[in-house]
C-alpha positions in Angstrom: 0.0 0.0 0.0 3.4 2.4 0.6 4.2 2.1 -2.4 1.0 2.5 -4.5 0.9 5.8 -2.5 4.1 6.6 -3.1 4.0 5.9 -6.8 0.9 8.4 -6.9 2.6 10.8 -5.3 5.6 10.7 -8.0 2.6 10.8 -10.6 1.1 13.5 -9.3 4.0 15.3 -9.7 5.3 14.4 -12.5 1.9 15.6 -14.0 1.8 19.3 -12.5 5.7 19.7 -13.4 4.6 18.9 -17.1 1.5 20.7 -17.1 3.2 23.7 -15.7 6.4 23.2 -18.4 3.9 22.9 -21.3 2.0 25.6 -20.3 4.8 28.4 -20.6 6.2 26.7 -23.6 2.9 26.8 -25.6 2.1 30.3 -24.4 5.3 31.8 -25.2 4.8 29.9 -28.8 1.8 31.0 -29.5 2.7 35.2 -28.4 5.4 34.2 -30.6 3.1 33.4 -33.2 1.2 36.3 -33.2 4.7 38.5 -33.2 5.4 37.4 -35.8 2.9 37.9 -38.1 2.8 41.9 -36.4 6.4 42.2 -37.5 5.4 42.9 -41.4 2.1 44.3 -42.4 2.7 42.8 -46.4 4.2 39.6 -45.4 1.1 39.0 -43.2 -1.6 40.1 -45.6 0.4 37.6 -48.1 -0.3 34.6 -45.8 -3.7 35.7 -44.8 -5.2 36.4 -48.6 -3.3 33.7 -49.9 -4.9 30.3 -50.7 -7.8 29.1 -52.8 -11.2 27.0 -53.4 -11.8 23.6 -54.1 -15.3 22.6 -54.2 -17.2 24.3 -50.9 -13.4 23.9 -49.2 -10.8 26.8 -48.9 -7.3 25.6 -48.7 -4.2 28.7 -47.9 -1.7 28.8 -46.3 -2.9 29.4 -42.9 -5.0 26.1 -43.6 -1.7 24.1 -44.2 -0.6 25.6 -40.8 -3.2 25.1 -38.9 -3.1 21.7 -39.7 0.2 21.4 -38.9 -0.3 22.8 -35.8 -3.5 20.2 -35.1 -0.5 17.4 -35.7 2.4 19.0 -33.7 -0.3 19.8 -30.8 -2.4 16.6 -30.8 -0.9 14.0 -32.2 2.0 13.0 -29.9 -0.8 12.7 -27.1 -2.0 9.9 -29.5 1.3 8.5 -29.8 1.3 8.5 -25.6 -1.9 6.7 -25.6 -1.2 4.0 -27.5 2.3 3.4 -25.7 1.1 3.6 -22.6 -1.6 0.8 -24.0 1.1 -1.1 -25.1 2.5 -0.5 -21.6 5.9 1.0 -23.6 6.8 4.5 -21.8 10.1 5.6 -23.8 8.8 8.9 -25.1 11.2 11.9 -25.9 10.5 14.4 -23.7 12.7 16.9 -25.7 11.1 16.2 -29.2 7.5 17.0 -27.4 8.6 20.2 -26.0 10.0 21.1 -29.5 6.5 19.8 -31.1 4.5 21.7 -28.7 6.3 24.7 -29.1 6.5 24.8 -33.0 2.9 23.5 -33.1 1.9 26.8 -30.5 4.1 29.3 -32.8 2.0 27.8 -35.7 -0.8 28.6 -34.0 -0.6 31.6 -33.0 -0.2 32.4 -36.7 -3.3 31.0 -37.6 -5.1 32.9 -34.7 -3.6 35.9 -35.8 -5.5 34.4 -39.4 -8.4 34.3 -37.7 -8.6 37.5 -35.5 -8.2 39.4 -38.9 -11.1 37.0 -40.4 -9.0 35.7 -43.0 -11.3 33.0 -45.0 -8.7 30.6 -44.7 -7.6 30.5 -41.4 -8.9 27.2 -38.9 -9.0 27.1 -35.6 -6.0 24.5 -35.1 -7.8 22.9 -32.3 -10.7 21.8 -35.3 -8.6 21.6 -37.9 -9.2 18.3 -38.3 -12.4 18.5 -38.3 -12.8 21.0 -41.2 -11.4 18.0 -43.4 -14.4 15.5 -42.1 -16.2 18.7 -43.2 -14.9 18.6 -46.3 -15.8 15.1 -47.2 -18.9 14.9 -44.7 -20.3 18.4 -45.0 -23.3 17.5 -43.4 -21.3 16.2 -40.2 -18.7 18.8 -39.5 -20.7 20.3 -36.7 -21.4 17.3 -34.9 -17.8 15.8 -35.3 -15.9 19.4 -33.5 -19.2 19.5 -31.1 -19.3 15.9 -29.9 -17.0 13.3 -31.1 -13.9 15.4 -31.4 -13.5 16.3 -27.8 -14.7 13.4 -26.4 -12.5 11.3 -28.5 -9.1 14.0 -26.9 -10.1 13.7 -23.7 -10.3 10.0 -23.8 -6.8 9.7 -25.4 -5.5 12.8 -23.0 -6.7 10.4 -20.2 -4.9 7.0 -21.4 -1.8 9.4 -22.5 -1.4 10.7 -18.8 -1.6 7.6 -17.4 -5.2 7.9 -15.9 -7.7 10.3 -14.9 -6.3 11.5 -11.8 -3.0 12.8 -13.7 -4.8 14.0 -16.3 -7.2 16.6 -13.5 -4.1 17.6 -12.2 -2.1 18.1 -15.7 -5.3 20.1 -16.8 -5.8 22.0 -13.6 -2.3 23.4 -13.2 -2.0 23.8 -16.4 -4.8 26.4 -16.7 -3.9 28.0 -13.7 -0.8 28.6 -15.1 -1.9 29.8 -18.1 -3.9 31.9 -16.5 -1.4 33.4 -14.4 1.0 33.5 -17.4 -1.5 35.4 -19.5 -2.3 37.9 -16.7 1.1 38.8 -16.0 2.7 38.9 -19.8 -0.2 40.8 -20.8 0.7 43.1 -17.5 4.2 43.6 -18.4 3.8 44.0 -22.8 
């Protein structure tokens, strides 16, 4: 019984460390993001304006990144799921601090898309399910409202090792991002 306590101890932890690491990387990225599409007003317009139509489906560049961004952000917590199914726990801990930070920066490009209603910019988060949009048009709504974020949590869940972890990943890590926001915002 020491030990079982023990060990959720550790992983309780473990869990808010990583929460609170994740949250200031992704922050950072995604202020990062949105300096950097403030740094040249013709550069930006270029991204924003630039893409095209296919069908009922408009593809740009701020499309592409978005979906990049879904992949960098979302898809390593898949990755963790299913090793952590297959009991195998070697993940990189460097090469997902590097994902979520390029996949926030991309983000916060897009955002900056979509604050200045560019019609191709995505909310990241659903960029995956503008593409079941795409070939479901009919289901797009239901797949971001229902399945999409049920499906996350679930593998968010199994990727943090139970449901526990995952409370007190997401808990500290919107506190901290909280926090975070309040006092950057306070300071620039």
């Amino acid at each position: 019984m020491k030990d079982a306590f023990k060990r959720f101890k550790d992983d309780a932890k473990n869990s808010a460390l990583m929460a609170i690491i994740f949250a200031i990387i992704m922050n950072i990225g995604h202020r990062i993001g949105l300096y950097i599409m403030q740094i040249d007003e013709t550069i930006s317009k270029a991204i924003i304006n630039t893409g095209t139509k296919i069908g009922r489906l408009r593809i740009g560049i701020l499309t592409i990144l978005a979906l990049a961004s879904w992949a960098l952000l979302e898809l390593d917590d898949i990755k963790d799921a299913y090793e952590n199914i297959k009991k195998k726990t070697d993940g990189n801990f460097v090469n997902a601090v590097i994902m979520a930070f390029v996949g926030s920066v991309l983000a916060g490009i897009v955002i900056y898309g979509l604050i200045e209603d560019s019609p191709y910019a995505v909310n990241p988060r659903y960029a995956l399910g503008y593409l079941v949009g795409a070939i479901f048009p009919d289901l797009e709504w239901f797949f971001n409202e229902y399945l999409y974020d049920t499906i996350m949590y679930i593998i968010q869940i199994i990727a943090m090792g139970g449901i526990v972890n995952w409370l007190i990943g997401t808990i500290v890590g919107e506190i901290v991002s909280m926090v975070l926001d309040d006092v950057l915002d306070a300071c620039l």
